[in-house]
VEXMAR-420453 format. One record per residue: residue number from 1; residue in three letters; z, y, x of N, C-alpha, C, CB in turn. Coordinates in Angstrom, 1 decimal, m for minus. Glycine has a CB too. Layout:
<rs>
- NUM:ALA:Z:Y:X:Z:Y:X:Z:Y:X:Z:Y:X
...
</rs>
This chain:
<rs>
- 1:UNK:m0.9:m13.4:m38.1:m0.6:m12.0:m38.3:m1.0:m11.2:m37.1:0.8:m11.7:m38.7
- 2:UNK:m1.8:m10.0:m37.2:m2.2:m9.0:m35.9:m0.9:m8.3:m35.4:m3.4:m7.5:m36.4
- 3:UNK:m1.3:m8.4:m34.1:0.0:m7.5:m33.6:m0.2:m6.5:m33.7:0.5:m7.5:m32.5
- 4:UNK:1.1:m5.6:m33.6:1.2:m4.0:m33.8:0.9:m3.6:m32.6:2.6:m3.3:m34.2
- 5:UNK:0.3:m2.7:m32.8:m0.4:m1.9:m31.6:0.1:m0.6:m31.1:m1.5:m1.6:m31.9
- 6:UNK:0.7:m0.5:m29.6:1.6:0.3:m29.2:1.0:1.9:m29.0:2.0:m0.5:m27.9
- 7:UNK:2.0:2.7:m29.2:1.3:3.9:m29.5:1.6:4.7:m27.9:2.1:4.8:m31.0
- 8:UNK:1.2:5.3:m27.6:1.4:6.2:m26.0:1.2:7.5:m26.3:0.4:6.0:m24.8
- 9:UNK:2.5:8.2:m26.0:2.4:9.5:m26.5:1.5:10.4:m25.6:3.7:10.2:m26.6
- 10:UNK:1.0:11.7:m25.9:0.2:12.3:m24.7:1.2:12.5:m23.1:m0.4:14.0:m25.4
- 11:UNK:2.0:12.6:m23.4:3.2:13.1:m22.1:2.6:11.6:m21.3:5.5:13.3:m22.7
- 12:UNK:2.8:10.7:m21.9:2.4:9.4:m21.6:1.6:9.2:m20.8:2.0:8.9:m22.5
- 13:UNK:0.1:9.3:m21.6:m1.3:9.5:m20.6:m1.3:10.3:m19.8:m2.5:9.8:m21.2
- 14:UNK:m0.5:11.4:m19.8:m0.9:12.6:m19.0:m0.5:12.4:m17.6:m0.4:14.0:m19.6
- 15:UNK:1.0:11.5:m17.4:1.6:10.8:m16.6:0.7:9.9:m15.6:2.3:10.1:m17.4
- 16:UNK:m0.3:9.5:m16.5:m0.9:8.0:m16.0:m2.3:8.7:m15.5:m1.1:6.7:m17.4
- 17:UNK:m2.2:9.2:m15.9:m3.6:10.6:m15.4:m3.3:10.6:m14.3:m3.7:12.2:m16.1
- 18:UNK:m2.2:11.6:m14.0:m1.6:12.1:m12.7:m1.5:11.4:m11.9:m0.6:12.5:m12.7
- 19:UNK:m0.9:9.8:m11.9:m1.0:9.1:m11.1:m2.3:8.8:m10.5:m0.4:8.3:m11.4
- 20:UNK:m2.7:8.6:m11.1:m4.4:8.3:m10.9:m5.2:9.5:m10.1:m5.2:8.0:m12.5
- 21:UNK:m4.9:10.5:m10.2:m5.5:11.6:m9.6:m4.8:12.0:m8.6:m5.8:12.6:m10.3
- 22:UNK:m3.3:11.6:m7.9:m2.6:12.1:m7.1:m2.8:10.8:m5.7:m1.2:12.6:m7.8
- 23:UNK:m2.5:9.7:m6.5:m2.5:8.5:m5.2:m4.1:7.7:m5.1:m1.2:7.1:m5.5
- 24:UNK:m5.0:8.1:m5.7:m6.2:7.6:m5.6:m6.2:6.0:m6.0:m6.8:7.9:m4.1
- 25:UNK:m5.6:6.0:m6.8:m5.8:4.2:m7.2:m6.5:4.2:m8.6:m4.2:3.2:m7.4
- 26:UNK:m7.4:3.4:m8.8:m8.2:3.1:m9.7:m8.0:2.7:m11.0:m8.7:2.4:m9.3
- 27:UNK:m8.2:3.7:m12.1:m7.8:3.2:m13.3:m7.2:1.6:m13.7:m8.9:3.3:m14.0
- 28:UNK:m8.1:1.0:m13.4:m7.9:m0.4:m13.7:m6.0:m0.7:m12.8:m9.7:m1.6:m12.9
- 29:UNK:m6.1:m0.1:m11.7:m4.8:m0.5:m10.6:m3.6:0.2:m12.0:m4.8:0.8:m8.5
- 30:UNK:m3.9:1.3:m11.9:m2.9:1.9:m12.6:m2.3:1.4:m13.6:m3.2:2.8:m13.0
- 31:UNK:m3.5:1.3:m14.5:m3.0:0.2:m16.2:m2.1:m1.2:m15.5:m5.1:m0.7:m17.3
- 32:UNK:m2.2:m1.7:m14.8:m1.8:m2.8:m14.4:m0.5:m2.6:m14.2:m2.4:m3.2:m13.3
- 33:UNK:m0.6:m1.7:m13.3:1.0:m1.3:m12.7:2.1:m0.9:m14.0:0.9:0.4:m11.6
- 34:UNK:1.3:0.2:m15.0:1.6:0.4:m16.0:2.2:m0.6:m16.9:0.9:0.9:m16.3
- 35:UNK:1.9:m1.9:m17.2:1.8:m3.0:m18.0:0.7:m2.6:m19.0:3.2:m3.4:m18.5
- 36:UNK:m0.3:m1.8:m19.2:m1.2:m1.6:m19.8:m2.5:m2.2:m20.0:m1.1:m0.7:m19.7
- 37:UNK:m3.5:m2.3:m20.6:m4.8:m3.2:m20.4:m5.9:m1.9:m20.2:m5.3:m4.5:m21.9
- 38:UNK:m6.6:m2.1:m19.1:m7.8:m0.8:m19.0:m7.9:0.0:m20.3:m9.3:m1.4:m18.7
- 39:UNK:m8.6:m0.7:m21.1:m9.3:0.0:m22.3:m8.2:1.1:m23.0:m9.9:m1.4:m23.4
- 40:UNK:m7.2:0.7:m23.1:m6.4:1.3:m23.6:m6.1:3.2:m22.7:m5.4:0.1:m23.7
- 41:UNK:m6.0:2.5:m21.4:m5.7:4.0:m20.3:m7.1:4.8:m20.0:m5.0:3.5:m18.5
- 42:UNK:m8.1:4.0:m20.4:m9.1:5.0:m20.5:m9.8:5.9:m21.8:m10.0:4.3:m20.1
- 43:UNK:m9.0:5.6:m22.6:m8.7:6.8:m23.5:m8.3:8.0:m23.3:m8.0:6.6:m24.3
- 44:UNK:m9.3:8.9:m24.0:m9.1:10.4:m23.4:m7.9:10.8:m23.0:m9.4:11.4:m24.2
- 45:UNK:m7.6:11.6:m22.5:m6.2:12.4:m21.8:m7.1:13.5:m21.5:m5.2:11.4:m20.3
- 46:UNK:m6.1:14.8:m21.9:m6.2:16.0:m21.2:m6.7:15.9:m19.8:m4.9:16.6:m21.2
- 47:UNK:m7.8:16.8:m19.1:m7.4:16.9:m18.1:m6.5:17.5:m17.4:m8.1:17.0:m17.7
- 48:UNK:m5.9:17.1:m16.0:m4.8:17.5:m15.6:m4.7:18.4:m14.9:m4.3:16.8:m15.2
- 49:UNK:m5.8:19.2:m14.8:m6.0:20.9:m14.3:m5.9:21.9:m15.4:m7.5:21.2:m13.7
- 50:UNK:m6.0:21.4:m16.3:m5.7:21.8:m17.8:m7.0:22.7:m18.2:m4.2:22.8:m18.0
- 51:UNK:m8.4:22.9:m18.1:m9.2:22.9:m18.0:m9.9:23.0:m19.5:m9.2:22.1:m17.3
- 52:UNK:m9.0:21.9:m20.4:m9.5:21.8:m21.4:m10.8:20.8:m21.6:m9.6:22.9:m21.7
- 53:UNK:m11.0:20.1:m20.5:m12.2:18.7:m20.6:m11.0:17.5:m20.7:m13.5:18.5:m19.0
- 54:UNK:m12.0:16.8:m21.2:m11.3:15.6:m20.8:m11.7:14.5:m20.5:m10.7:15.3:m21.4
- 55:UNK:m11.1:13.5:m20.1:m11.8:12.6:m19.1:m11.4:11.4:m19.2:m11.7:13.0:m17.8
</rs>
């Protein structure tokens, strides 16, 4: 049976964004720290200038 697949709300990413743009650590560091797997935290997220791109 597939496992269920965890949902991350935007507040979520937007979090993980921030970190990533405030202490300079590298996606991949982040997800880690997060308990998350890359692919997953490199899914869009707002950017965090609010800008309206995303990244």
């Amino acid at each position: 049976m597939a496992e269920k697949r965890r949902v991350f709300t935007a507040e979520f990413r937007e979090g993980a964004a921030r970190i990533v743009t405030e202490t300079g650590k590298s996606i991949p560091e982040v997800a880690q720290d997060l308990g998350i797997n890359e692919p997953t935290s490199a899914a869009p997220a707002p950017c965090p200038s609010g800008a309206g791109r995303r990244w």
